[in-house]
N, C-alpha and C positions, 0 to 999 in steps of 0.2 A: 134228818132230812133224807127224802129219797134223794141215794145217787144219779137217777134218770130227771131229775124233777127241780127247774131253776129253784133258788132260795126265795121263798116267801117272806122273810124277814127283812130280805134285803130290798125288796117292794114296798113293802109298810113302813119300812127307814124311808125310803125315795118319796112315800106321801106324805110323811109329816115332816118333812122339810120343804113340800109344798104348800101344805094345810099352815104353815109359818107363812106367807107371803099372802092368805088367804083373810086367815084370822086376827093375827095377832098386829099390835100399832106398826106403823113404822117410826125409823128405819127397820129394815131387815137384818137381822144378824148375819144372816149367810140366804142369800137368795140363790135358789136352785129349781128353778120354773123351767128350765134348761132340760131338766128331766122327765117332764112328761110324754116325749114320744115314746121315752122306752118303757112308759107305762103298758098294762093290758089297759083294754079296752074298759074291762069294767074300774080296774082304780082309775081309770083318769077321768072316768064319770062321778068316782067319788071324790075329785079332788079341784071340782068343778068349783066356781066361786058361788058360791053361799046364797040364797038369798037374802037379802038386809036384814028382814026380821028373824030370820034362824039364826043369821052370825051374831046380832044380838042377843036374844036366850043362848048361846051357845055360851058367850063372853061371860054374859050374867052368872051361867050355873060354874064358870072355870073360877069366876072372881069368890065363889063361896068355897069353892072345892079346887084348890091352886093345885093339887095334885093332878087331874085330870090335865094338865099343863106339861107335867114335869119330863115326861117323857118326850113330847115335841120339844122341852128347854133344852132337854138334856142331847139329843139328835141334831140341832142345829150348833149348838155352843161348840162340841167336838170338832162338827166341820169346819167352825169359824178359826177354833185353835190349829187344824192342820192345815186351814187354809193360808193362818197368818204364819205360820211355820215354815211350807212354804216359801212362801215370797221370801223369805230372810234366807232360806237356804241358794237360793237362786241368786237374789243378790251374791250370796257369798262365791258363786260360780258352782254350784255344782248342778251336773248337766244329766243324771242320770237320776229319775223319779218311778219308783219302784211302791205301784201300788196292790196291796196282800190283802186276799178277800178283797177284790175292786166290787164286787157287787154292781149295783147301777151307779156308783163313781161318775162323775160327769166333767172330771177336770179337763178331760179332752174336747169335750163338746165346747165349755165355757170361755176355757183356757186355751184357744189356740196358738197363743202369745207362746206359750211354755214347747208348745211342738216345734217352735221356731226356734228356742234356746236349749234344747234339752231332750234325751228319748225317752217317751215314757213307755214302759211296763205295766200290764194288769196281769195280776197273778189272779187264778179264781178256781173252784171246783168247774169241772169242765159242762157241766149241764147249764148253771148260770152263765158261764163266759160265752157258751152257743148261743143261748136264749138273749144277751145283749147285746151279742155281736149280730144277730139277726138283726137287731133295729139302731144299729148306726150306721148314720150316712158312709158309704165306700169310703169316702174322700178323707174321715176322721178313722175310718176303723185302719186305712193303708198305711196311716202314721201312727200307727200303735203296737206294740208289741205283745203279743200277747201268748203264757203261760197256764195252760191247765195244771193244775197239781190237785189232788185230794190230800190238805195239811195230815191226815192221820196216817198216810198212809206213803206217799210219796217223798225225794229225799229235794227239800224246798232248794238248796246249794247248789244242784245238779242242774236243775229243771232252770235257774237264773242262768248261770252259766250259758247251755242250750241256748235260751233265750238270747242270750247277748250283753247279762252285764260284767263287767270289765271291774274284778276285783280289787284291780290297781289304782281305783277310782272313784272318791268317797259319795255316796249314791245317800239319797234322802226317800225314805222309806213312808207308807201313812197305813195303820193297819187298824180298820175302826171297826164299830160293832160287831165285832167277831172272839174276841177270847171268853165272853159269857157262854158260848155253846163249846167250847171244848176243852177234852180233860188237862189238867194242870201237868202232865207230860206232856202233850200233845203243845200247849201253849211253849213250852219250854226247849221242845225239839223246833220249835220255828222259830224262836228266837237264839238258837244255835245255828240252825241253817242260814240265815240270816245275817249271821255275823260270819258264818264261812265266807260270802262276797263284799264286805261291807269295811272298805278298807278305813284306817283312820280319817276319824272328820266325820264319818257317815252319822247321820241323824235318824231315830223312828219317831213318829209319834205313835201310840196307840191308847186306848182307854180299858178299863174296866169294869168290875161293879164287886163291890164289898159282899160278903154274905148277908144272909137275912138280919142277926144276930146281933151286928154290927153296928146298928142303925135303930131305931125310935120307932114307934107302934102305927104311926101313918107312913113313911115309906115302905114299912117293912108288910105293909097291906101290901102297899103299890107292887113290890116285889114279886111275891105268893101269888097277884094276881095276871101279872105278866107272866111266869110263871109257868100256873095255869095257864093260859093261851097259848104261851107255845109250843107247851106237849101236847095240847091238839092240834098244831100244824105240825109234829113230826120234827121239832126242831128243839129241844129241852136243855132247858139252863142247865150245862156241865162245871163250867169253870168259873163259878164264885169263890172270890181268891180275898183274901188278907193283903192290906200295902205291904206289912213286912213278907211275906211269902212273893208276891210279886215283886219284891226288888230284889227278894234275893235269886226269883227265878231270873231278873235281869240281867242280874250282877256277875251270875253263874257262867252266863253264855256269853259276856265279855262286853254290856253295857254298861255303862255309867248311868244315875237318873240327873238330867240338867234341870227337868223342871217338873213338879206335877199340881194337876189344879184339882182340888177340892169343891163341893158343891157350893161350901159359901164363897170362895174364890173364884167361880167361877159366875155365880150369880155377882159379887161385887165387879169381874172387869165386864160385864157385858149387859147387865139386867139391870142396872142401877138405875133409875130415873124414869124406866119404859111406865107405856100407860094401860099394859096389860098386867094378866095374869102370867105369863110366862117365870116358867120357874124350873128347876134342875135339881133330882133326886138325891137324897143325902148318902145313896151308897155309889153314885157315878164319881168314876175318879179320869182325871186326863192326864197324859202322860208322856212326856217326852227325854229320848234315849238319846245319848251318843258314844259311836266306838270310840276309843281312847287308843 
């Protein structure tokens, strides 16, 4: 990705957790309509509701080809998991929410509740964090705290610090579609720097994605072809990782795994019963840390 140039991925993440409120039955897994003003102008035009007979052929061709699904399954189910994540860490009293790669993140917008219990952090490459602190209202962006870092290249421990989290104070972390675009040090330095302020108790969630190799001849299209697409936006799968290499990149930097969902565990707690096509790829994994 250019350095000058918000994340494109992290847009097309922000539409199809729209195009779920658009498309797919209800209930909603994770409704996140909340993020359309910080669309451009052109996604929000494509993220416009459907007209009837398009969302029907649209439905039809997803119900033959459940693939073309799996990536909108797979983007909403995450948020659903660090949303319900969340709310249990808050319950449990912790008051510092430390979001890595926020992207267009919208817990601020939706969640005002949490700015009243808690300071939230967005951590972000500094060209994204410009580009969506432009389009939030004063009144959310004033109660936010916000951390430019480049993970490759900046020391993540420092820039928190700076920032204002208080290492003495166990902080709940959400670090989502983001370890696929970078190298397996680079994933493993942030999960060190990380654990430099993250006192016992602290909780992450973050996901990943299995390599090609890992997985069966139709996701393993779906993969190559995603892919594809995103070394023509300048943004290229770096960090497809093995669970055991990922735990022990967790384990390394002084996390424990509490919990991780699998695609059929993931389609069993959320997708059971629905009256769509929605579905979630068999190398998506979710994942949640805590320091000991």
């Amino acid at each position: 990705m250019d350095k000058h140039q918000h994340s494109q991925t992290a847009e097309i993440a922000a539409a199809l957790r729209v195009w779920h409120t658009r498309l797919d039955a209800p209930p909603a897994i994770f409704d996140d309509r909340a993020v359309i003003p910080l669309l451009s102008s052109g996604m929000r035009q494509l993220v416009a509701p459907p007209p009837p007979l398009l969302a029907m052929q649209w439905r039809a061709l997803e119900s033959a080809h459940p693939e073309l699904a799996a990536l909108r399954g797979q983007t909403v189910t995450r948020a659903r998991f660090a949303e319900d994540a969340l709310d249990a860490a808050l319950s449990r009293g912790h008051q510092q929410i430390v979001l890595l790669a926020a992207g267009l993140d919208t817990t601020a917008l939706r969640r005002p509740d949490i700015l009243d219990r808690a300071t939230l952090f967005e951590v972000d490459q500094p060209a994204t964090q410009w580009w969506k602190r432009a389009r939030l209202p004063a009144h959310t962006a004033n109660r936010t705290r916000f951390a430019a870092v480049d993970f490759a290249r900046n020391r993540l421990a420092e820039r928190l610090r700076e920032t204002g989290v208080d290492p003495q104070r166990p902080l709940f972390a959400n670090w989502l579609g983001c370890t696929y675009y970078l190298p397996t040090e680079t994933i493993g330095s942030t999960l060190r720097g990380l654990a430099e302020v993250a006192a016992p108790g602290s909780e992450l969630i973050t996901d990943y994605w299995l390599p090609s190799q890992s997985v069966s001849w139709r996701p393993r299209m779906l993969l190559r072809g995603v892919a594809l697409a995103l070394h023509t936006q300048q943004e290229p799968l770096r960090g497809l990782i093995s669970e055991q290499a990922m735990h022990q990149l967790a384990e390394g930097a002084g996390w424990q795994v509490a919990e991780e969902l699998d695609a059929p565990a993931c389609r069993a707690r959320w997708l059971t019963g629905r009256r769509d096509s929605l579905s979630v790829p068999a190398f998506a994994r979710c994942l949640r840390l805590v320091r000991g």
